[in-house]
N, C-alpha and C positions, 0 to 999 in steps of 0.2 A: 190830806189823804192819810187813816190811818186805817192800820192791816193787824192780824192777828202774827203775819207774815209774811217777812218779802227773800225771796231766793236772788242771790246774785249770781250771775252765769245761768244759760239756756242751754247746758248741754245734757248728754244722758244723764248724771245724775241732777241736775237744778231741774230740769223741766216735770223730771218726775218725782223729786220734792214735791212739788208746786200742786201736780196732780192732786199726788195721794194725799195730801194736804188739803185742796179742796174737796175730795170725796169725805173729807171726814168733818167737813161743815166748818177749817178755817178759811178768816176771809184772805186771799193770796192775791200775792204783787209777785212778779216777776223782773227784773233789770238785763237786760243785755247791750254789750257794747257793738255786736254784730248786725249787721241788718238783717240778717236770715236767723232765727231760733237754729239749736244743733250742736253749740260749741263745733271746737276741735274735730271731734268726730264726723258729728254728717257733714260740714264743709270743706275741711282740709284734710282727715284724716282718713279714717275705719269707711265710712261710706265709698269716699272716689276712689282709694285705694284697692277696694272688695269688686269696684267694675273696671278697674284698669287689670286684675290679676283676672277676673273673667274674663274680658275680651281677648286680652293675651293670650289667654289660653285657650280660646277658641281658635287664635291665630294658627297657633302651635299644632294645635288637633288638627286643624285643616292644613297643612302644609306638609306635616311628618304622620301622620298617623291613621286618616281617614281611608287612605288607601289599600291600609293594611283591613279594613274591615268592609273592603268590595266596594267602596264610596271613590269616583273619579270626580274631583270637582276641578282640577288644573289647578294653576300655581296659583294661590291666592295673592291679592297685594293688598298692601298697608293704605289707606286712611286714614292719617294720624287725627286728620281736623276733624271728620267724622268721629272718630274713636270718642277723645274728648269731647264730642258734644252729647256721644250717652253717658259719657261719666258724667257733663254736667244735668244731665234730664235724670239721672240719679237723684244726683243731691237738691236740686230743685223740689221733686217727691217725696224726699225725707223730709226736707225743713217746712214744705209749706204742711206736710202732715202734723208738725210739733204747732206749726199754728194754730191749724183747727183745731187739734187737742185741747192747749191752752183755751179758745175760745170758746168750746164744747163746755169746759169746768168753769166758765166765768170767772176766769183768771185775769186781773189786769196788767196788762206789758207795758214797760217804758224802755225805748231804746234811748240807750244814752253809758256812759259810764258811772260806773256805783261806786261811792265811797261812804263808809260808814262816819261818819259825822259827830253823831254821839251813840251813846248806847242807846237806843231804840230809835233812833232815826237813818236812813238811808239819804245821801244825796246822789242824783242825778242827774251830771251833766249832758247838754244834747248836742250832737254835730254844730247846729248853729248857736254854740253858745248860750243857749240857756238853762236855767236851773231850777229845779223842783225838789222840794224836801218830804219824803214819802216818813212818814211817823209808825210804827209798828212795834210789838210785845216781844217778838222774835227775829233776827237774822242768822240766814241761812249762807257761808259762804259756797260757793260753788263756782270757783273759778277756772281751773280745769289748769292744763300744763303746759310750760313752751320748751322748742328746742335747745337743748343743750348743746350751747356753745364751744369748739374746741379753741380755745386759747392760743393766741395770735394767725388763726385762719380767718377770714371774713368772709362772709356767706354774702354772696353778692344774688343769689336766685336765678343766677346765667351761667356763668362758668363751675361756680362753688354753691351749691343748692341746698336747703335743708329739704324735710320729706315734704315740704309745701311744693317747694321749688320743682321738687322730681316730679311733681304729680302734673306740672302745665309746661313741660319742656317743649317744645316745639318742632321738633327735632330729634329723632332714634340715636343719641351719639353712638359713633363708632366702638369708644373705650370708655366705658363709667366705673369708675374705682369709688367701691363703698368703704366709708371709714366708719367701722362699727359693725360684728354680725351679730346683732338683735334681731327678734323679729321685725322692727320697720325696712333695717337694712335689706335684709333679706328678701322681705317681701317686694320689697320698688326693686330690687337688684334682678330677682325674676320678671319682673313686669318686661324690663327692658332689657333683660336677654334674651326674652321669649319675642322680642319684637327685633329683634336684630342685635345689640351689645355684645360684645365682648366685654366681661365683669371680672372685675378683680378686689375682694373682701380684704383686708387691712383692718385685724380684730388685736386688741392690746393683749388681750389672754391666750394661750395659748388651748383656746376650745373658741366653737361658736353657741348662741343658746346661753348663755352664761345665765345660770337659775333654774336649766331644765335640767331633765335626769339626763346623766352624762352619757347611759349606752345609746339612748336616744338621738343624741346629738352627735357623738361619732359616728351613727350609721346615718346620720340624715345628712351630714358632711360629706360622705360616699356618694350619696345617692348625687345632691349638688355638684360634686362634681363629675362626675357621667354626664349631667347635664351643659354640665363648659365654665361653670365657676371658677376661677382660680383665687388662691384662698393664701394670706400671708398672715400667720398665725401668730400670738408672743411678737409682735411688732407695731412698734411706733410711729404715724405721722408727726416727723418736726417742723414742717414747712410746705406749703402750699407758695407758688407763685406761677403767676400768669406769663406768658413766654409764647407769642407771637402766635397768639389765637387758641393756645393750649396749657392745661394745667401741668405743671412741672411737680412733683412731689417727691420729696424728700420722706423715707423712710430708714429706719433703723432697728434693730434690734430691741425692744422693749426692757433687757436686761441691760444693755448698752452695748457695742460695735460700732461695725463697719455700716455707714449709710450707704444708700444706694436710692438712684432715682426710678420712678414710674411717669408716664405721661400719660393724660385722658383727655378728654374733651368733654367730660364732666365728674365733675368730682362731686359725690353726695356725703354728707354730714350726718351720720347716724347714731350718736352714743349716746343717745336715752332724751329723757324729758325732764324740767324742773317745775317746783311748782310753781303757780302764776302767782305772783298777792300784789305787784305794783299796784301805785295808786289806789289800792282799798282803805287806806287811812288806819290799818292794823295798830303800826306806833303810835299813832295820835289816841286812842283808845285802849291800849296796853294790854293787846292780842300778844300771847306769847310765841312763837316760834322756836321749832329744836335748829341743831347745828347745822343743816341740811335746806332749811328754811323753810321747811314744814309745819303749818300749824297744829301745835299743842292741843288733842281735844283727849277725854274719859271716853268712856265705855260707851256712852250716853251722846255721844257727837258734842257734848260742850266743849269749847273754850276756857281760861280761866276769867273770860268777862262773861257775866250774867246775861243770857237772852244772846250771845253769840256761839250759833255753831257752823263747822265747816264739816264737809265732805268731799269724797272725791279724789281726785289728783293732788288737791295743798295738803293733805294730811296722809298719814302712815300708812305705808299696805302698796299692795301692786296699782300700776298705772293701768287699771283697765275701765272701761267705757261701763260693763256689767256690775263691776263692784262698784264704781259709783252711784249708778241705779240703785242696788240691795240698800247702800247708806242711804239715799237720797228717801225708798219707804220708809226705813227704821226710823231714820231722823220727824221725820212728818206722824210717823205712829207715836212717837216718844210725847213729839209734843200736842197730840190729842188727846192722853195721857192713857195710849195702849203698850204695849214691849214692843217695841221696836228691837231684830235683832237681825245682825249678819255672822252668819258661819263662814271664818275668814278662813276652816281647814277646808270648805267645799266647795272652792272660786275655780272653776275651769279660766286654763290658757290657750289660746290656741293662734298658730303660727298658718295663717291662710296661702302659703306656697303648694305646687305639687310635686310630690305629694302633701298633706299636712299634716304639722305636726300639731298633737295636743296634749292636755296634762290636767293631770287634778288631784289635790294633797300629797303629797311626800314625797320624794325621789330619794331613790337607795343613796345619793349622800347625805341629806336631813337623816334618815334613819340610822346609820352608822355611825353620824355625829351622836346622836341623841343614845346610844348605846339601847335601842328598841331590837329585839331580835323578831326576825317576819322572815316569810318564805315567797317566793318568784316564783309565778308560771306568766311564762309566753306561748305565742303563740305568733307564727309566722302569716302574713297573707299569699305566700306564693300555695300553704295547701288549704287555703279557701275557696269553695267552688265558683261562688261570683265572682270573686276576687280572680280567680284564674280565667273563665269565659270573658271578664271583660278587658285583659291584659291589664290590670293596676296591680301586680302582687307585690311592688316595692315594700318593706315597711312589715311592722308588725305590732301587737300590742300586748303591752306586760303588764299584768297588774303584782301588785304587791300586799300582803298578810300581815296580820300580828301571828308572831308563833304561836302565841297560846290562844288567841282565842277566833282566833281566821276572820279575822274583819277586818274589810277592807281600809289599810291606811294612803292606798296611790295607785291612779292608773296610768300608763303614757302611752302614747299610740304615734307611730309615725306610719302613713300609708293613707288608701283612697276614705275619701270622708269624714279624717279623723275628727275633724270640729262636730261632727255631729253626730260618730258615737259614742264621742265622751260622755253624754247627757245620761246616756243609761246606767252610769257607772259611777256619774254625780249623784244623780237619785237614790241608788244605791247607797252610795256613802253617806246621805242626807238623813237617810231609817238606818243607821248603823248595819249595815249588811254586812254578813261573811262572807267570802270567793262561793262560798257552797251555795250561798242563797242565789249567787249570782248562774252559778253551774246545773241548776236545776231548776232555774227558769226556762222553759220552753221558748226557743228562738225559733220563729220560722226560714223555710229554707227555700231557696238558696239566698243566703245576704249575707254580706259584710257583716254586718252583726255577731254571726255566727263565730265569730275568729276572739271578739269581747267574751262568746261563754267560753270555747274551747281554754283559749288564759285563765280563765276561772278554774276550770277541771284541770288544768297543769299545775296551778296552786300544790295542789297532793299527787301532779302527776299522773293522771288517768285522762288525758286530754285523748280523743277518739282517733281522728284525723288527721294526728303525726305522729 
């Protein structure tokens, strides 16, 4: 079997390698270890996660809120077993869609695990033990990320769970103590307070967000808790152990002190992800990796071996589903021999809680590190007229300037919809836009939206509507 290229891993960024790979006339191989196409994402991650914080929050609307808008439906109750079987008719939808993709572009799949063998050869082990040597010009690593482990806790996926684990709990525990406020933490930690929990955040720094812009995150720490978060800041997990049906933990001071215990009945595991490369055969073909275990690639997605590149999650740059998509075309236009490029200053974040948070290039500490001087306009949603008719005014959204030449270097938004008006604001920063370009684009009204130009017109401070 020989390929112009074969991608390893079927998640956002491998499957759409593989695509724009075959639209550009190479002939593509695919490899995954899962039985469902999707990585990480559509089966464990971004997908069942985005219907479990829906249904939740349809929970929540209908039990605290519907009332308020002349809607009587009585006391709603929980179907946990229902719940999860739309989260799984979700990801069912997403993965068997990566199928017929692949099979639309006459892409060939082998499930099995991949390991590169020699430089232009993939091998392919299968469930039943057997093995195929797939021959090609190019490999594409695309392995995507696992959870990071806290040292000496064990993630049993019952009592001590990683975000895998939280996502098929069986069960509303009464007290779920997150260790880690990231976006994952966060987001599973709302799923299951909105469904009943009592949540208690255990973050080592003494902020949550760590990476986002900090006024952001101090007021979206407010807002959590109004909602019933309880939040142990600059503190340490020493110890996890199990004590007669319940987690016992041991916490401390992160500077060092006085321990104290918390009990839960389930403890989630949330401090970030690493990159995947087991069993790839990296060392055996002398794939470089930095300190981090991240693969080594140029500008160009190469490796320092010939005909090997990686994207995605093993290699430099934020763990997100989208930017490994952006590398996944780049890499494939590269080696068609077009410019493959990604703009790693114009990668939206976004934190799918409610409200949510989102983000795109700079936060006023990158810009005060970097000695860049720029000017703030915000803008509040409690005087946005949608935003106020439809009671979401939590939250607000800043964008941020170069002083000298008012173009935009960062937006952040915390409040209703943030994940999807940061796009107007990406695009923006995509054609080099200044706040003015932004403030003199005609929004129609009434929307949310409107609250993205007014921040633009607070840039210079002539915002209308406060």
């Amino acid at each position: 079997m020989s390929y112009d290229l074969v991608v390893i891993g079927t998640g956002p960024g491998g499957y759409v390698c593989a695509i724009r790979a075959a639209q550009l006339g190479l002939k593509t191989a695919v490899v995954e270890k899962r039985p469902a196409h999707g990585g990480t994402c559509l089966n464990v991650g971004c997908i069942p996660s985005k219907a479990l914080l829906h249904a939740s929050e349809a929970f929540e609307e209908a039990k605290s809120h519907l009332k308020d808008l002349g809607i009587s439906v009585g006391e709603p109750t929980l179907d946990l077993g229902k719940m999860m079987t739309f989260k799984q008719e979700g990801i069912d939808g997403n993965t068997k869609g990566v199928e017929f993709l692949l099979k639309k572009n006459k892409i060939d799949t082998f499930q099995g695990l991949g390991r590169i063998a020699a430089v232009g050869q993939v091998e392919v082990s299968g469930d039943d033990g057997s093995k195929q040597v797939l021959e090609t010009r190019n490999i594409v690593i695309a392995t995507g990320s696992d959870v990071t482990r806290l040292p000496g806790v064990e993630i049993d996926e019952k009592m001590v769970v990683s975000s895998e684990g939280a996502l098929e709990l069986p069960q509303v525990p009464k007290r779920l103590l997150v260790i880690g406020a990231g976006v994952i933490g966060l987001e599973l930690g709302s799923v299951w307070r909105r469904l009943g929990s009592e949540v208690t955040v255990v973050e080592y720094l003494d902020r949550i967000l760590p990476g986002m812009d900090g006024e952001v995150a101090k007021q979206f720490q407010r807002i959590l808790g109004r909602q019933g978060f309880q939040f142990k800041l600059g503190t340490k997990v020493t110890t996890v152990e199990r004590r007669n049906g319940v987690a016992s933990v041991t916490i401390e001071p992160a500077a060092g002190g006085t321990s104290e215990n918390l009990e839960a009945d389930v403890v989630l595991v949330a401090i970030g992800r690493v990159p995947y490369t087991e069993g790839l055969g990296l060392e055996h073909v002398g794939v470089q990796k930095d300190n981090r275990g991240r693969i080594q690639t140029d500008e160009h997605f190469a490796t320092n071996v010939t005909g090997i590149y990686a994207i995605g999650d093993v290699i430099d740059g934020p763990m997100l589903a989208h930017k490994a998509e952006d590398e996944g075309m780049a890499v494939a236009e590269i080696l068609a021999g077009k410019a493959g490029h990604v703009n790693y200053d114009v990668i939206p974040s976004v934190v799918y809680t409610y409200p949510e948070v989102a983000s795109v290039g700079k936060t006023e500490e990158e810009l005060k590190e970097g000695g860049i001087a720029y000017n703030t306009g915000k803008f509040p949603f409690t005087a946005n007229g949608r935003a106020k008719v439809n009671r979401t005014t939590e939250g607000f959204v800043k964008i941020l300037a170069d002083a000298k030449t008012d173009r935009v270097l960062g937006v952040h938004i915390v409040g209703p919809d943030a994940g999807n008006l940061i796009h107007e604001t990406a695009i923006a920063m995509e054609f080099g836009a200044s706040s003015e370009d932004i403030a003199r684009t005609c929004h129609a009204h009434p929307t949310l939206n409107e609250a993205v130009r007014e921040a633009a017109l607070a840039v210079e401070k002539r915002a209308i509507h406060m």
